[in-house]
Structures are given as C-alpha cells and as structure tokens.
Steps between C-alpha positions, in 0.01 A plus 500: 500500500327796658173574636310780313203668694217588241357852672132600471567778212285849509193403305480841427268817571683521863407216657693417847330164509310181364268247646655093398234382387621131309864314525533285182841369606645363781847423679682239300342628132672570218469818366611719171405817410161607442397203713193648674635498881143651722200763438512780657222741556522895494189763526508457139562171335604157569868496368721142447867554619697275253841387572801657353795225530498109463560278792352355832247669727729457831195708690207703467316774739103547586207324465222583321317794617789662697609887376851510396714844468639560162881407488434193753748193382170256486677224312841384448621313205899331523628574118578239334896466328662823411181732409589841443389709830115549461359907464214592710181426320281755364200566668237237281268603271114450575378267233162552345411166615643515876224576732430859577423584833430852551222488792196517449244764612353389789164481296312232512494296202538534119277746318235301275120561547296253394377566114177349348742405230751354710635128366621273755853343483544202436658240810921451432550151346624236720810493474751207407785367723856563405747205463673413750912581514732191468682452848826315510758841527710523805613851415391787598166627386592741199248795578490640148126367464286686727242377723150477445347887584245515770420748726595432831146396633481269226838327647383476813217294419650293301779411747251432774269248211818375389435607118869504288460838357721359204240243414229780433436704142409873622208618380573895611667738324793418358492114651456612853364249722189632683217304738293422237835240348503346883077458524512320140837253638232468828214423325685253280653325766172471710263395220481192630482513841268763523703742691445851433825738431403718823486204717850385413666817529322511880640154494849575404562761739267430766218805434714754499716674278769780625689698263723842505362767271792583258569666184170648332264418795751633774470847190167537515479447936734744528383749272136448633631541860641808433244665313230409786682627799665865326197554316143619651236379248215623391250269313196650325257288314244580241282277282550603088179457238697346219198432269594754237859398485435147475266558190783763383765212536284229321441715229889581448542116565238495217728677235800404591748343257612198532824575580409688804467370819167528652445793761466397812379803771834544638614719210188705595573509826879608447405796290229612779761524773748686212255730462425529903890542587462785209254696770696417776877448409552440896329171477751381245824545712810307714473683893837439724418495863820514633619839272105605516542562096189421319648432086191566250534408110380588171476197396283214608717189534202207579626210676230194444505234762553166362500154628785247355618183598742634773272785650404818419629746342475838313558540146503863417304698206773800464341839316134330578410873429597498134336192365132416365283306617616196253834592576454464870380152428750362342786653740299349793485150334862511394676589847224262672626213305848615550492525834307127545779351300796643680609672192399905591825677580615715749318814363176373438500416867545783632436885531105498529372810636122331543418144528176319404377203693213253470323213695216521216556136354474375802217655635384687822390853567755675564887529658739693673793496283867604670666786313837466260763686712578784396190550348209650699201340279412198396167396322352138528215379299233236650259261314247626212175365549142593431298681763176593509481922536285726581475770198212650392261406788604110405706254556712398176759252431838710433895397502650610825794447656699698819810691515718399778746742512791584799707871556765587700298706748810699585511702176172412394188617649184283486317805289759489263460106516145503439562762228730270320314199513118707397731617207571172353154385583338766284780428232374154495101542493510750226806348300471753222680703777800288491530589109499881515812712484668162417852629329589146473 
C-alpha cells in the first residue's frame, strides 16, 4: 500500500490560496471518491474538495480558519489493494447550492424599506429531532454521509451547550443548522425548570463566549478593514419627500397583475441612481489607488446589499440601465432570493460598479455606510416615516425619508457628492422624472 496526498487543486480564476473552513473527515476514516474531504473558502465561493482515491485518511493538515496555498498536500489517503495510480483532481466545480461567498460590500445591511404593504413572515416551524444512528460498529467511521452544516458560530455554541448537532433538523437553507434550531432544543429542554436559553448558554461556558472569526465573517472584516483605512470617506446626507412616489407606487401596485410582484421603492430608487450615474458617469466607476487608474462604465452594474443566513452579501443587478421599472423588480427579487439561499453563482456576485444599502427596516435616521472597494459610491437608504413639513406657510404630514450616502473623497469632491445625491432626490420627488427618456 501507498500513501496518496490529496493536494488543494486551483479552484480556478487564479487563486494562490483558500481559507479551511470545515473538516468532515478525520484520521482513521474511510474514504472513496467523491467523499467530501473539507470546505474551503476563496474570495469567491465556498468550494468542497472531494476525494479522488479509496482508502484510509493516514493524516490531514489545518484547522478551520487557517489559509492554505494551493498545491499544499492537506490530506493523505493510503490506497487501498492495487488501485490504478490516482490523476490529480480537477479543480471542483461550484455547485449552485454550495455557499457563495463573494464579500460583501461593507454596507450596512440588506436593502428593504419598510412598505405600507409590507406582510410579515411568518416564524420557521419548530423543527423535529432526527433519529438517532445505531452504535455497535467498531470500524472506522465511513465519511460518505456528511455532517450536519452549520456555520462555524453555530458549532461553537453548540459544543460549549453540549447540543449533538446530529440530533437537530435545520431549519436554514438547505438544512443548515442556525441559532434559532439551538434556542428551540434550549427552550425545550428548560420548559420545566424555568431556565431561560440565555442563562444556560452563560451557564455552559461561564458568561463568556470566545470564538475566531473565519470564513464569511473573517470576508467581510477584512474587506471592511481595508476599505476604511485606503479610503477617505465622504458622507453627505439629505432628507427625500417621497409623497408623490409613494402614491405613484400604490397606484402601479393598484393595477398590477397578479402575476407581478408588488413594487416595492427600491426599483424606484435603482432607476434614480441609473439615471444620476447617466449625469455623472464618474460616480459609477472601480478607482485603483495603488496604479492611480480611475475605470468608468457604460453600464450600471447595481449591487443590492442583502442579508442571508451567513452574512451579507451582494447580489448584483447586471445592465440595471436597460431594464423597466417592472423589470428591475423582478431582477432584484430574483438575485435577493438567490443570494439568501446560497444558490446565486459566481457572476451574480460580483462586478457591481454601484452598490445600494439600507438600514430602513430597521429604523433610525440616518448612517454612514463603508464603500464597496473598488467602487467610490455607495448609496444607503434610512427609515420612511411621516414628518410633519413646513410647505406652504404650514406644517403638513408628508413621506420622508434621508439619503445616507458615502464617496471616496479622493476622486470625488463633496460638490460633485452633493450633486449626485440632489440629483436622485429631485428624481424621486417628481417621479415622472424617472420615466422620461426611458429607452427601456
């Protein structure tokens, strides 16, 4: 018998390196090929190396959250019998299900203002606890089923409330296990003596609760890190009168067909900053500080900022220029959903040349949102409310809600900030605006 070391392949798109981010084997498995050996993370996508012989892990290399180089030997596998001598294995194909993990904007939060028309979702089941396995082999574990997926925040607290990750039904996307599985096991477990879910995890691990930052989290740390110390940002807020549009949008809502999705503002908002980036093609742009070459297209790619189970992230509207208002709509819903269910691919995650963020469901005034490197703009979007106004030497009631919007001060200049954002704000008061010229 020989030992065969399993190299981590070239995922592709010249990457020199991947973050491990989940072993689902270890020593003393057996193994055959397309057994799922670890996750590894690139700037891109989460990508499962799969094994390419059969036979015995003899060792493996890295723990989660440390960066390998691509060609490392991270696991070795003694071949079993006389198997022909294994080929190198292709670099592995992202699957639309695997989790994508191109890094999010460092916006703030996913874009969704809060409608009038708005219907709450309803609360994920409770879920139902799997059977347990049947113990009694003395082998070695066979690794071809895989273990339960859970980010690795979710593991940690499990571990520490000693929760069997096997014993739970995940109610996230595609059966991941997320908090909300551990609080209903807690609350379960506690019913009858009263204890709360937040006092036994204090409990458990005495208060506190330490963790390394890895995969999707350490993405978005590092991308925000970078983006606040190379770029000087410029934040200019403005408060938008969006009575018109909202009885605009109602009406639309109003004739809709039924197979239609309602409109929401953000398509509104969208074509505003199309038409804005159409004035000042600078605004819509990728700048390189170390070559000092600012890229500007014709084309507005709009990346939408979009909370999912594992963080956030930006789906991208590609040609946002070229579709209607309806249009818009639907492409926003559809790489929204995508990108909450893990299934958005590699191109609809990247290549955004303008991102939208919003705080708006959540409330409060306004924000300072952190700009998409390389882009030099980034738009965020606080509550709607009503307001009372002063218009027509009177107060009245109108729909208002502020622009919160950052630059990259070094090829931006606050005029041409201000200019930008008073340009969408007039778009959006007098929406008949955002209609004319419309070659969509």
């Amino acid at each position: 018998m020989s030992v065969y070391g399993v190299k981590l392949p070239d995922v592709g798109e010249g990457v020199a390196e991947a973050e491990l981010i989940e072993w689902y084997v270890d020593v003393g498995d057996r193994v055959t090929p397309d057994t799922v050996l670890a996750d590894v993370m690139t700037d891109k996508a989460t990508v499962e190396i799969s094994s390419p012989v059969t036979g015995v892990v003899t060792f493996r290399v890295g723990e989660p959250g440390e960066v390998l180089a691509v060609g490392t030997e991270f696991v070795g596998v003694e071949i079993e019998g006389s198997d022909p001598a294994p080929t190198e294995p292709e670099a592995p194909p992202v699957d639309a299900a695997d989790r994508p993990a191109e890094s999010p904007p460092p916006g703030t939060a996913p874009v969704e203002l809060p409608q009038p028309d708005t219907v709450p979702v309803d609360a994920p089941q409770p879920d139902a606890e799997a059977p347990a396995p049947s113990g009694g082999d003395t082998l070695p574990r066979p690794s071809t089923e895989r273990r339960p997926t859970a980010a690795p925040a979710v593991r940690a607290r499990a571990a520490a409330l000693g929760i069997d990750l096997s014993s739970l039904t995940g109610s996230g996307p595609d059966g991941r296990v997320v908090h909300a599985d551990l609080d209903r096991r807690l609350a379960g477990s506690n019913r009858s003596s009263g204890a709360s879910p937040i006092g036994a995890a204090n409990a458990a691990a005495g208060g506190r609760h330490d963790e390394t930052m890895i995969g999707l989290r350490r993405r978005i740390a590092e991308r925000l890190s970078a983006a606040w110390t190379e770029i000087p940002h410029i934040t200019y807020v403005d408060a938008v009168d969006a009575t018109e549009l909202e009885a605009l949008r109602a009406e639309l809502n109003r004739q809709a067909t039924p197979d239609r999705a309602r409109l929401t503002m953000l398509p509104f908002l969208v074509r505003a900053v199309v038409l804005a980036c159409r004035d000042q093609p600078a605004l819509n742009a990728h700048y390189d500080g170390a070559s000092r070459t600012l890229s500007t297209f014709d084309d507005v790619h709009l990346g939408v900022a979009t909370q999912t189970p594992d963080g956030l992230m930006v789906p991208v509207v590609h040609g946002a220029d070229r579709l209607g208002l309806r249009d818009l709509a639907d492409e926003i819903a559809r790489v929204s959903a995508a990108a909450r269910d893990g299934s958005a691919t590699r191109d609809e995650l990247s290549g955004s040349t303008i991102t939208i963020t919003s705080l708006g469901a959540m409330g409060g005034l306004m924000t300072t949102p952190i700009i998409n490197q390389p882009e030099v703009a980034i738009v965020g979007v606080n509550k709607l409310e009503r307001r009372p106004v002063w218009r027509n030497d009177s107060f009245e009631p109108r729909a208002m809600f502020n622009l919160s919007s950052s630059f990259d001060h070094r090829v931006v200049d606050g005029w041409d900030a201000a200019t930008f954002v008073q340009r969408i704000k007039s778009l959006l008061e007098m929406p008949a605006l955002l209609f004319l010229d419309d070659e969509s």
